[in-house]
N, C-alpha and C positions, 0 to 999 in steps of 0.2 A: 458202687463206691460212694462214701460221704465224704463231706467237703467242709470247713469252715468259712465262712463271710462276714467278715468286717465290713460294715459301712460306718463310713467315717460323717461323723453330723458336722452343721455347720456349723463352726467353732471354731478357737483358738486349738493356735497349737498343743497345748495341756489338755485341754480337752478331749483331741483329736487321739493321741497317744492312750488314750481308756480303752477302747474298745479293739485297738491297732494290738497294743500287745496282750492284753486276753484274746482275746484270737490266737493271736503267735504263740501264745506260753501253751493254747487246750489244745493246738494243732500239732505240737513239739508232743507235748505227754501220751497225746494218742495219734501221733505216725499220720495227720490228716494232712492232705494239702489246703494251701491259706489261699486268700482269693480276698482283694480290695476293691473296696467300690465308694468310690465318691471322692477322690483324692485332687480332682481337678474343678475347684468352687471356686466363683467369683463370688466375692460379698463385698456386696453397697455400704454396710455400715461402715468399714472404715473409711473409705472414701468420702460419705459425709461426714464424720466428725473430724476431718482432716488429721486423722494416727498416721503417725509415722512410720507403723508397720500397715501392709496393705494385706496380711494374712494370705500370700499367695505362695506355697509350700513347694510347687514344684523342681525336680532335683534334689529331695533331701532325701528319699530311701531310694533303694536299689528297684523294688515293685514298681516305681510309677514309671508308668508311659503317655505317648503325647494325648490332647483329648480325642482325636480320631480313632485313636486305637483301644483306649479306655473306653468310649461309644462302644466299641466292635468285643471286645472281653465283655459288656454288662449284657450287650445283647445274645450272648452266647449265653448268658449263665440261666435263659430261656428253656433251657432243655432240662433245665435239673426243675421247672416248674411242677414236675408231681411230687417231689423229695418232701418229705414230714421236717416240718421247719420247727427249730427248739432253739428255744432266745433263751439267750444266758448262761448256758450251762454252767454247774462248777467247775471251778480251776482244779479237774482233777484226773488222776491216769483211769479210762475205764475198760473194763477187762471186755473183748467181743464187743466192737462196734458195730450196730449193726450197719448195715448198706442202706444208703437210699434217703439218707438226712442231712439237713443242712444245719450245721450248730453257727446259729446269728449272733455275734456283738455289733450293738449299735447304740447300747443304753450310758450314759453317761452316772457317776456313783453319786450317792449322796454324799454332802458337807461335811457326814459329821465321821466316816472315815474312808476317804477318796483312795486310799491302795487297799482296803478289804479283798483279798483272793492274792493279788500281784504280791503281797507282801509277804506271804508263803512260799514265794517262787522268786524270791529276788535276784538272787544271783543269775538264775535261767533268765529272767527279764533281763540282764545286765548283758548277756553274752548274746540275745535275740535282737535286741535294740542296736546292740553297736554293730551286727551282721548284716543289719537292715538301711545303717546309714550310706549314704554316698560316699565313693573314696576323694570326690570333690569336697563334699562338707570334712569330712576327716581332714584331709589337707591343710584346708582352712584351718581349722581348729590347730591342726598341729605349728602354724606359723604364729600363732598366737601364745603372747606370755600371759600364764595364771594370773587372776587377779589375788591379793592378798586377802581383802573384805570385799565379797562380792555383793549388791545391796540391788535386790529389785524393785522395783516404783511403777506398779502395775495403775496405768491411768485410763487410756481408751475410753470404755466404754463403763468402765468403774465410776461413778456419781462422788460428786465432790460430800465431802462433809458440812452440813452444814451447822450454826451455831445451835445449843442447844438436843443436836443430835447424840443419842447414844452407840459409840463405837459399838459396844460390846453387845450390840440387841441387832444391828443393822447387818446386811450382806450388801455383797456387789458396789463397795463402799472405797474409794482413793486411805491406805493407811494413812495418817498426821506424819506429814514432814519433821515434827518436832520428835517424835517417836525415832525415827533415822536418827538423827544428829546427837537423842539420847545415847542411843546403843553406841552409835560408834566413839564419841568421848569416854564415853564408861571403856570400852575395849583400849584404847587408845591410853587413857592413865592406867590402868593394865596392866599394859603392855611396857608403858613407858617409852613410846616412841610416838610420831606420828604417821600410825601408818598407813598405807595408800587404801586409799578406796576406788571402787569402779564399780559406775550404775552401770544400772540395764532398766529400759527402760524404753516402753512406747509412748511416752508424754514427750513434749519441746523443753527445752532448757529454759525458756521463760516461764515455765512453769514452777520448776525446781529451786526458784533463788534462793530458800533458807536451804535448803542441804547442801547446796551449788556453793554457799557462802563461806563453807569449813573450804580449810588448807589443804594441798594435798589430794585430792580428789577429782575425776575426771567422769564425762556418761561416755559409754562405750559408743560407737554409731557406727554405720555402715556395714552392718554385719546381716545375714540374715537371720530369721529368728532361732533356728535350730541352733546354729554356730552361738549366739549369745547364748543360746541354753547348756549348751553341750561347756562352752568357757563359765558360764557362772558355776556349774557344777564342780570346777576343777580350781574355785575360790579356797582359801584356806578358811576361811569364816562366811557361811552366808548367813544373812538379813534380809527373811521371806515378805513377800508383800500379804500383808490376811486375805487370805479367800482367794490368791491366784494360782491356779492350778500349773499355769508355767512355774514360776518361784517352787512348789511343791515338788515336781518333776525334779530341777533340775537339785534337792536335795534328796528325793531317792536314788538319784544315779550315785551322789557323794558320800565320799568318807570323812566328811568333815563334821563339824560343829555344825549345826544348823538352828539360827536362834526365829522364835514363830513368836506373833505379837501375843500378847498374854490372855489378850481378850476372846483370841480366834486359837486356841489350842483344843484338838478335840481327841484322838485317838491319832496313833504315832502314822509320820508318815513312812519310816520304816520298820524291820522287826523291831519289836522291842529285847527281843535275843541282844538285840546290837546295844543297848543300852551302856553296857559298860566300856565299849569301846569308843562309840563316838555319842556327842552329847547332840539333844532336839528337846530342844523347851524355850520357855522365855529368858532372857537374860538376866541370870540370879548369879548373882556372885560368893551365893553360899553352895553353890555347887563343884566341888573340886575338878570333877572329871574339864567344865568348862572353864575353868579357872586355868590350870593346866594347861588344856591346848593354845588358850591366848598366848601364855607365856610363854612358848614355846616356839612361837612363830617367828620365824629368822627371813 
C-alpha cells in the first residue's frame, strides 16, 4: 500500500496550509490515505519579537493529537522506511498506483503563484479544508458576525518600511498604513456610507494609529489564528496584506471581492474561470464588476 505525508514546515499558518492540502487534494484523487507530521511546533520567534500570535495551532483540524501520540504515529511511519519516496507529485488522478511509495508535500510554492495546482481543485480544497477543521473552531466561527471590510495588517516578523525603500522591488515587507486608509475611504465614498471595518492582525494597536484613527473601525482580538482566518474570509470585501500568505488563504476560501496591493499582484489567487463572478486586483474603480459589489453591500 502507498501513503501520502504532509510535513508541515515551521511556519505560519498560510504557509502550513500548502502542503496540508496538496496532500489532502492528491490523496482524495487517488483513494491514498493522508498521514501528518509535524503539527505540534514550538517557535522562539514569536516569543522574541513579542507577536501577539504565538503560532501554536493545536485544536484546529480533526488529525492532530497530543505530542505523545504524534511522537508514537512518526515513529511508526519507520516501517514504511523502504517505500520509494516522490516529492511533489502533481495534483493529479493517476491511473494504477503503484504500492510501496510515499507521495511527500513539504515544499512551500513560489511568490509569484502561491495556489499553482490548488487552484485547479478548488472547490475539492473547499470541501477537504472545512472536513478537516474542528467542530470547536467551527463553532467559534459560527458565534461570530461577518465583518463587512475585512483588512489584514500582517506585521510579526514582516520588516518595517523604511524611507527611501521601494515597495514594489522588496518582500517580507509591513504594507503602508496609508495604502489601508486609501482603500477603505475610496470604498467608503462608494458606497456612501461609513462602513465598518475589522482588522486582523498580529501587530499591537500602538502600532496601527494612522488606520486605528478612521471612524468606525475595530482590530478583531482574542480569537485564534484559524478562527480570524476562517471570519476574514466571510468579509464582504477583503484588503490583503502584500506577500501574506494568511491574507491570501483566507481570499481563496471566499467569494468576495478581493483587493491585492498593486505593487505585489502576480497570478490569480483563485481560478481565473471565477473572474466574472468575483473580482481580485487592485483597487480600480474602472472596473464594474468591483464597482458593483461595493454598492451593493447592505
Amino acid at each position: 500500500m502507498s501513503l501520502v505525508l504532509c510535513k508541515l514546515p515551521k511556519a505560519g499558518l498560510g504557509n502550513q496550509l500548502f502542503p496540508l492540502m496538496k496532500g489532502y487534494v492528491f490523496g482524495n484523487l487517488n483513494n491514498l490515505p493522508v498521514k501528518v507530521k509535524g503539527y505540534n511546533q514550538f517557535l522562539i520567534g514569536p516569543y522574541l519579537r513579542g507577536d501577539k500570535s504565538k503560532r501554536n495551532y493545536a485544536g484546529y483540524f480533526t488529525f492532530q493529537k497530543g505530542m505523545l501520540r504524534q511522537k508514537i504515529d512518526d515513529w511508526k511511519l519507520f516501517k514504511y522506511r523502504e517505500f520509494e519516496i516522490e516529492n511533489e507529485p502533481p495534483l493529479t488522478k493517476n491511473e494504477g498506483v503503484p504500492e510501496g511509495k510515499i507521495y511527500s508535500f513539504d515544499k512551500l510554492p513560489h511568490w509569484s503563484d502561491y495556489f499553482y495546482g490548488l487552484k485547479d481543485h478548488r472547490e475539492l480544497v473547499l470541501r477537504l479544508f472545512n472536513n478537516l477543521i474542528s467542530q470547536d473552531i467551527k463553532n467559534k466561527v459560527a458565534q461570530l458576525t461577518p465583518p463587512i471590510i475585512g483588512v489584514h495588517v500582517r506585521m510579526g516578523d514582516f520588516k518595517k518600511l523604511r524611507p527611501g525603500d521601494d515597495f514594489s522591488k522588496l518582500g517580507v515587507v509591513r504594507t503602508p498604513q496609508e495604502y489601508y486608509v486609501n482603500v477603505i475611504n475610496q470604498a467608503r465614498k462608494l458606497h456612501g456610507s461609513e462602513l465598518p471595518v475589522s482588522v486582523f492582525t498580529d501587530g499591537h494597536k500602538h502600532e496601527l494609529k494612522l488606520l486605528l484613527s478612521l471612524k468606525n473601525i475595530k482590530v478583531v482580538e482574542g480569537n485564534p489564528d484559524i478562527v480570524d482566518l476562517l471570519l476574514l474570509s466571510k468579509s464582504k470585501i477583503i484588503i490583503t496584506s502584500a506577500g501574506s500568505t494568511f491574507s491570501y488563504w483566507a481570499g481563496f476560501l471566499s467569494d468576495v471581492p478581493l483587493i491585492m496591493h498593486p505593487d505585489h499582484i502576480y497570478e490569480s489567487i483563485r481560478p481565473t474561470s471565477l473572474g466574472q463572478e468575483m473580482y481580485e486586483g487592485d483597487f480600480d474603480l474602472d472596473q464594474p464588476l468591483l464597482v458593483a459589489s461595493i454598492k451593493s453591500i447592505k
